[in-house]
C-alpha positions as semicolon CSV with decimal commas, in nm:
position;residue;x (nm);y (nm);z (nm)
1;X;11,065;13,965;9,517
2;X;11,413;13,985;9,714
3;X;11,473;13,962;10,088
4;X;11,759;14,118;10,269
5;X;11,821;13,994;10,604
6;X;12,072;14,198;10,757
7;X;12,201;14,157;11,150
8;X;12,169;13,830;11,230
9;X;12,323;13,497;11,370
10;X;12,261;13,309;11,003
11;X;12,277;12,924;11,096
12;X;12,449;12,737;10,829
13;X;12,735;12,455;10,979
14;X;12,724;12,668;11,275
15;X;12,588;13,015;11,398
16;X;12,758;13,305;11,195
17;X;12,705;13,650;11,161
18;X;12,598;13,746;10,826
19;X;12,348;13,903;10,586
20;X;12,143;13,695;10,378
21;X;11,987;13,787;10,048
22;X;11,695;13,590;9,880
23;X;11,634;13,660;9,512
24;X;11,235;13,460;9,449
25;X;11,198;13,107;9,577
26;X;11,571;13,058;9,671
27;X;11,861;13,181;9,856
28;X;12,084;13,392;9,655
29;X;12,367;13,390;9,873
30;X;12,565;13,557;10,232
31;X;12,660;13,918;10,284
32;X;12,630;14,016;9,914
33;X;12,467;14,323;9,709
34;X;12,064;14,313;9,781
35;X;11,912;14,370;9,441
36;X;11,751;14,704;9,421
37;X;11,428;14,736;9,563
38;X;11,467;14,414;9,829
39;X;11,264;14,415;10,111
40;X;11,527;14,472;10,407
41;X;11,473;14,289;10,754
42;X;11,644;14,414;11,039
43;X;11,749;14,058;11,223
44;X;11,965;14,236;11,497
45;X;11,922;14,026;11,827
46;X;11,763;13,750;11,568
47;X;11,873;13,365;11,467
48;X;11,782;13,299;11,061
49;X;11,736;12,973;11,019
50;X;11,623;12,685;10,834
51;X;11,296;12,653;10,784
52;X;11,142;12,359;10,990
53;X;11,013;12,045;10,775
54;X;10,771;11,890;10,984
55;X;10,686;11,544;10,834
56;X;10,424;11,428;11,072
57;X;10,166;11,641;11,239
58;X;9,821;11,599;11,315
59;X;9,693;11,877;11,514
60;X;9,499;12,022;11,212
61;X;9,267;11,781;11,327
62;X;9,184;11,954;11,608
63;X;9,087;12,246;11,381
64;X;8,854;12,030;11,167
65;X;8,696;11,853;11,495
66;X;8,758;12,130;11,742
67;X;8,553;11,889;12,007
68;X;8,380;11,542;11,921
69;X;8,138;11,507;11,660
70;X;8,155;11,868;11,632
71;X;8,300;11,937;11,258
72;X;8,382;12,199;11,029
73;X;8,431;12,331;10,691
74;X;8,814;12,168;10,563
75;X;8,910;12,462;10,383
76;X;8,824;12,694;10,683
77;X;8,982;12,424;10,874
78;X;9,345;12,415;10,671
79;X;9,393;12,745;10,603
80;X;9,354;12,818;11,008
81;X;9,634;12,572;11,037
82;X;9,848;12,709;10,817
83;X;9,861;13,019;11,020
84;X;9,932;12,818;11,335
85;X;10,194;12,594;11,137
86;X;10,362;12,945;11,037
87;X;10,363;13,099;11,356
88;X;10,568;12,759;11,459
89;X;10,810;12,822;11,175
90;X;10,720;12,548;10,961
91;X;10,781;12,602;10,621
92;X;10,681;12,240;10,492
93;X;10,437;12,069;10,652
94;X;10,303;11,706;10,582
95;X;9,951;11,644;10,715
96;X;9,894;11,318;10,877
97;X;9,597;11,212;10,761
98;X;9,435;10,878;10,912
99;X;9,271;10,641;10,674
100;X;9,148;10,368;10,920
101;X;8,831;10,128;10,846
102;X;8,633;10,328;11,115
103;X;8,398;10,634;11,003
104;X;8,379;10,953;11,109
105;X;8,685;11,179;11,124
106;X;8,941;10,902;11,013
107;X;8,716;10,752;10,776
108;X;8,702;10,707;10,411
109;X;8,514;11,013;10,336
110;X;8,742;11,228;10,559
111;X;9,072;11,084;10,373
112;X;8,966;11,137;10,004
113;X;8,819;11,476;10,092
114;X;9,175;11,594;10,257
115;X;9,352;11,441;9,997
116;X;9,180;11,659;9,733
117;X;9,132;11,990;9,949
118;X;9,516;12,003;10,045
119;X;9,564;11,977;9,649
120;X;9,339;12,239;9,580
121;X;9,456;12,466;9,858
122;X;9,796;12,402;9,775
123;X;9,881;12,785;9,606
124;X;9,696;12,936;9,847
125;X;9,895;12,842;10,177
126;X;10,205;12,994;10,297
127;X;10,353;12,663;10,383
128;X;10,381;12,365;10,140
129;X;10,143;12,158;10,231
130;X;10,185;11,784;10,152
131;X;9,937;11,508;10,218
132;X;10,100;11,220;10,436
133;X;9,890;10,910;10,428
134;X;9,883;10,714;10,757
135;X;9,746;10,428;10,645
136;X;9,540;10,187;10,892
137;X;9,685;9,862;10,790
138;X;9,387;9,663;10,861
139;X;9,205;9,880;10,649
140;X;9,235;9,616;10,342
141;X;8,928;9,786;10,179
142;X;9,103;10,104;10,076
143;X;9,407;9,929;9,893
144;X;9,294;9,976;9,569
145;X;9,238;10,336;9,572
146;X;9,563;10,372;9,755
147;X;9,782;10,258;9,489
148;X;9,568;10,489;9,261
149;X;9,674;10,752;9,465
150;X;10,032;10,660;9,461
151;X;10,068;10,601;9,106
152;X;9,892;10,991;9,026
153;X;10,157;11,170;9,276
154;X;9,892;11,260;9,553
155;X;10,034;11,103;9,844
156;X;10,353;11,315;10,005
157;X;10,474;11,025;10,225
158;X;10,317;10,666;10,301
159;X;10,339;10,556;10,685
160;X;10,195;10,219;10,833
161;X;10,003;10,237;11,123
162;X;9,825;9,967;11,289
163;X;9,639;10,037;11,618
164;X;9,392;9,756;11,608
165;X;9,540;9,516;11,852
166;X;9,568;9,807;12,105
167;X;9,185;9,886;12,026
168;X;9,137;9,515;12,103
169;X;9,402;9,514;12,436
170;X;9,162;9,826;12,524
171;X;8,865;9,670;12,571
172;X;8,896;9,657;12,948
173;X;8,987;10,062;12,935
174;X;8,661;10,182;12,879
175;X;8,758;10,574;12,913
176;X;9,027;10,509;12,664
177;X;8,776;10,330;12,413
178;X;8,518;10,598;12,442
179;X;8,751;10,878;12,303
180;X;8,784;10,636;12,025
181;X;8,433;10,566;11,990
182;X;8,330;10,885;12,004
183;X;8,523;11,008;11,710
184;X;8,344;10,724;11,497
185;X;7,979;10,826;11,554
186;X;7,878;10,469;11,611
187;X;7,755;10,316;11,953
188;X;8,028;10,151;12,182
189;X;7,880;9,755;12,062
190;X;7,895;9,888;11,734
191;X;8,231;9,983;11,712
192;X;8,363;9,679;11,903
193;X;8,212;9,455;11,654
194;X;8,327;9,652;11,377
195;X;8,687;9,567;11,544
196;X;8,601;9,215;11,607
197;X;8,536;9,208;11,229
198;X;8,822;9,441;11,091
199;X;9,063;9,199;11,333
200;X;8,939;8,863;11,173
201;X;9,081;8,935;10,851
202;X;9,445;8,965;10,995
203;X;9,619;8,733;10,772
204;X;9,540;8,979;10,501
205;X;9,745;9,211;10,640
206;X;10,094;9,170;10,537
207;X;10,038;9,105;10,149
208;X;9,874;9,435;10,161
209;X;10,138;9,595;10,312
210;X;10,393;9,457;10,076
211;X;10,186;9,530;9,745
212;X;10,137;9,897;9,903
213;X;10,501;9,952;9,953
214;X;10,622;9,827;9,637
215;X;10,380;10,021;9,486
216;X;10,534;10,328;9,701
217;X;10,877;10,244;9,624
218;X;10,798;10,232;9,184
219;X;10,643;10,546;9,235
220;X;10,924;10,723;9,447
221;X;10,726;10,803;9,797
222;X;10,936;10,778;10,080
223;X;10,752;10,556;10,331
224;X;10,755;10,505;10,734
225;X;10,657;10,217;10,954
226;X;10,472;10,424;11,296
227;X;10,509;10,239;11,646
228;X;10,733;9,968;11,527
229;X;10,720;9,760;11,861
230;X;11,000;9,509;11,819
231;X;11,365;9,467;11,615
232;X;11,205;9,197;11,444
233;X;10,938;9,414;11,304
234;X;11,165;9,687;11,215
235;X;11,380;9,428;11,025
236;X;11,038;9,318;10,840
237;X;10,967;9,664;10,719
238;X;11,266;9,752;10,581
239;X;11,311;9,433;10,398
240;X;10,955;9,569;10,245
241;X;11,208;9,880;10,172
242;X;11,051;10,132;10,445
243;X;11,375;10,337;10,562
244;X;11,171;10,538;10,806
245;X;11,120;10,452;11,165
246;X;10,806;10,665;11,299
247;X;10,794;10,666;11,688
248;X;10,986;10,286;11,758
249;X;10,841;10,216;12,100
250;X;11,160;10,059;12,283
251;X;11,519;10,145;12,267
252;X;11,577;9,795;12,144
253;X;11,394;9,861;11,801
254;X;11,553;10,250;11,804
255;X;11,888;10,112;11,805
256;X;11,830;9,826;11,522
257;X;11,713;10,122;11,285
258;X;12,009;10,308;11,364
259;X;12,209;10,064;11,362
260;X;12,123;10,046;10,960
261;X;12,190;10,356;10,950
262;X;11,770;10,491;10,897
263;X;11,590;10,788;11,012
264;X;11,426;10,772;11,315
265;X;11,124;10,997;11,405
266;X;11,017;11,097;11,787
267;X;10,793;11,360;11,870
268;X;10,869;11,703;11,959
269;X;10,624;11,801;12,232
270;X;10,803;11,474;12,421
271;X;11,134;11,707;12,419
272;X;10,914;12,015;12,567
273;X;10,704;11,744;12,812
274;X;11,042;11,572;12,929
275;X;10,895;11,262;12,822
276;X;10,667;11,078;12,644
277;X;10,349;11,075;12,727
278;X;10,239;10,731;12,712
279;X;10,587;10,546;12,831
280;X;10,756;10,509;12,534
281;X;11,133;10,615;12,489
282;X;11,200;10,960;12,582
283;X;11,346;11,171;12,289
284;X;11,566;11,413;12,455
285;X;11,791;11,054;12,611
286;X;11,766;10,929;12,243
287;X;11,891;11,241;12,118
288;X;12,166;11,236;12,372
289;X;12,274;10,830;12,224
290;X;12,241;10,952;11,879
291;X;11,899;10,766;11,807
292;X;11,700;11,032;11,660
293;X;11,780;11,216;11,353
294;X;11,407;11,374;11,332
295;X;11,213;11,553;11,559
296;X;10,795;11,607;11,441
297;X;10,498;11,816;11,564
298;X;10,295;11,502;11,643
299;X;10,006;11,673;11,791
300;X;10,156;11,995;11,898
301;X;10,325;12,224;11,674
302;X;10,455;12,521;11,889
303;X;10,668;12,196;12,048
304;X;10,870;12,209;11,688
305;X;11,083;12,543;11,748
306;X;11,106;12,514;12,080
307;X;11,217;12,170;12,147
308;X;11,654;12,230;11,955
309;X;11,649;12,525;12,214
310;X;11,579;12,290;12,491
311;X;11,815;12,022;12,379
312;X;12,099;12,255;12,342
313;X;12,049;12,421;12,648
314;X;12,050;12,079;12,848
315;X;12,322;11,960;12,670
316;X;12,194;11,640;12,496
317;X;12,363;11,788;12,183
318;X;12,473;12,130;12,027
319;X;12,247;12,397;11,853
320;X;12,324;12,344;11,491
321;X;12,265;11,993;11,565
322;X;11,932;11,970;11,736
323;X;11,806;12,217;11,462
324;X;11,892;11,974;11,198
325;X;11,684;11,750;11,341
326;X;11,325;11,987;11,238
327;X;11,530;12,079;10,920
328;X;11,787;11,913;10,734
329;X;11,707;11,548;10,922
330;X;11,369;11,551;10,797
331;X;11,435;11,710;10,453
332;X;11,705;11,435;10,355
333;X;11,484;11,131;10,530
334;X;11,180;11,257;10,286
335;X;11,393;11,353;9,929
336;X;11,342;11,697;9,957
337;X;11,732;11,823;9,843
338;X;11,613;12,187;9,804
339;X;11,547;12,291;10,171
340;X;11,634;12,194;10,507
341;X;11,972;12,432;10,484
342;X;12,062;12,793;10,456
343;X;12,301;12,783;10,116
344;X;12,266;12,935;9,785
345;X;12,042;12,823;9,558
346;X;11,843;12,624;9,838
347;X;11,461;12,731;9,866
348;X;11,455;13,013;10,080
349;X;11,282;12,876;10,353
350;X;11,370;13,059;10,660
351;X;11,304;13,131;11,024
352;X;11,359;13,411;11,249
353;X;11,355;13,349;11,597
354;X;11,455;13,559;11,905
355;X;11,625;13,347;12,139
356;X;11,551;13,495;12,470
357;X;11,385;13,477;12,710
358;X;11,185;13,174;12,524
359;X;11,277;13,114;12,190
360;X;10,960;13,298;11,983
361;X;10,881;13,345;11,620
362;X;10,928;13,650;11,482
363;X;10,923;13,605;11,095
364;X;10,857;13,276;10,877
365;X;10,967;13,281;10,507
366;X;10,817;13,025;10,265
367;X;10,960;13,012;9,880
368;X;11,125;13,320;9,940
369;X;10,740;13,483;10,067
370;X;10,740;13,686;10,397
371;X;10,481;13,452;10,545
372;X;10,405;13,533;10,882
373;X;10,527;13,872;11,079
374;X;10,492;13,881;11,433
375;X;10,692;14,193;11,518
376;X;10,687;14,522;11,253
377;X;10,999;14,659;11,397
378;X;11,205;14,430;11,217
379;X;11,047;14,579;10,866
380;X;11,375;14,855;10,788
């Protein structure tokens, strides 16, 4: 199937006004012939852009475990994210699943089923759907099958995540333990000695985390470090050869991944918040100094498309920049050459959006698919 996209502000260095023709999965190329019997989209009014790559987002969760303890099906539960991821414009979205040593939702059980329902779903979803391991770092059990899943191809991306000292500096929080307690299943004394028990086996830790990423690195999966709270640590991990900083929580460990010249991941609902949520840096003034080359969903996806619009229109950078950072950023930080640009013979992964008044979605093309169609009148 062909596309022609005719009308529109195409975005490749910069906004231009052009046609675009897709012949399949890819980009044929700018204001040339369509191929007889194209399917013509009237983009008048319209940006085309690059589809967004969103390498971390969790909110699917909430469609698995709309409330706590209340769960269902995963294949009802991904497929009614992929229409929510491509009504945000995402064309490639990575999955964050949480493997920690606690049950329930980020459990064991939870983690191999995702792993093999994303698989299986795979052909079926409009976006391509990757599996992105967050991996609890105190969760030394799960090792093993880890590098299994490495070595077979079924991980997308590898981040390291450790929350368990903040579990234990919670302890005095009791609202903020109970949201994590009641994902688990278990009783509040329960799951505190569970972390008592998970936290005595610390000195584990690290030679786990160095077998796992050189396992990652022989097997070519791009890896992350998430929350990486000091220069020191940063400096640690990418000894262990992790290029991606997830979420650094000071602008002290920002600038000593950028000063190396690594990708550097803040959310996208802190753009549309003005902040983050929970003190850490906030990504529009990081933007503005150059320390963020990646914006993700997090927990939020509608934040994704919006959040370039906002940066550009408060000046912390221009357009074709801040949409770099959901595209092109991500795409190169994650070895995905084929998409993240508008250029012939790229995978013809595109947006349209109409600008004003707020920037909406009005058409999402995956692999050269019409994917999502918000507004007929654009069908010509």
């Amino acid at each position: 199937m062909s596309l022609h996209i005719t009308g529109g502000k195409v975005l490749v260095d910069t906004l231009i006004r052009a046609d675009l023709v897709t012949q399949g999965e890819i980009v044929f190329g700018l204001d040339g012939a369509a191929p007889a019997g194209a399917l013509r989209l009237d983009a008048r009014g319209l940006y085309v852009l690059p589809g967004i790559v969103d390498c971390h987002g969790d909110a699917f969760e909430r469609h698995i475990m709309p409330r706590p303890g209340v769960a269902f099906d995963i294949d009802l539960a991904l497929r009614d994210a992929d229409r929510a991821i491509l009504a945000s414009g995402i064309t490639t979205a990575f999955h964050g699943v949480t493997w920690s040593w606690e049950p329930g939702l980020r459990g064991a059980d939870n983690a191999r089923l995702l792993v093999e329902r994303i698989a299986a779903l795979k052909s079926e979803l409009g976006a391509d759907t990757r599996f992105h391991l967050r991996h609890e770092t105190f969760n030394l059990a799960a090792e093993v099958e880890i590098l299994d899943w490495l070595g077979s191809g079924r991980v997308g991306v590898l981040a390291f995540n450790d929350h368990t000292g903040g579990i234990l500096k919670s302890r005095a929080r009791p609202d903020k333990v109970a949201k994590m307690v009641e994902r688990t299943g278990l009783s509040h004394e329960d799951f505190m000695a569970l972390v008592e028990n998970v936290w005595n086996r610390r000195d584990e830790v690290p030679g786990s985390i160095e077998r796992l990423a050189a396992a990652a690195r022989a097997a070519c999966v791009p890896t992350m470090s998430h929350d990486d709270m000091t220069p020191q640590m940063r400096r640690w991990y990418r000894g262990l050869g992790v290029a991606v900083a997830e979420f650094p929580i000071n602008e002290a460990t920002t600038r000593e991944a950028a000063a190396h010249g690594e990708a550097i991941v803040f959310g996208a609902p802190n753009v549309v918040r003005g902040g983050s949520h929970i003190d850490c840096p906030a990504a529009e003034a990081m933007v503005r100094a150059g320390l963020c080359t990646i914006l993700a969903s997090d927990y939020y996806y509608p934040a994704l498309p919006l959040a370039p619009f906002i940066l550009a229109r408060k000046g912390a950078t221009d357009f074709a920049t801040a949409w770099r950072l959901v595209s092109q950023g991500p795409a190169q930080a994650l070895g995905l050459s084929d998409r993240g640009v508008i250029a012939p013979d790229k995978r013809a992964d595109l947006v349209l959006v109409a600008p004003e008044p707020q920037p909406r979605i009005v058409a999402t093309i995956a692999g050269g698919r019409l994917v999502h169609l918000a507004d007929q009148r654009i069908l010509a």
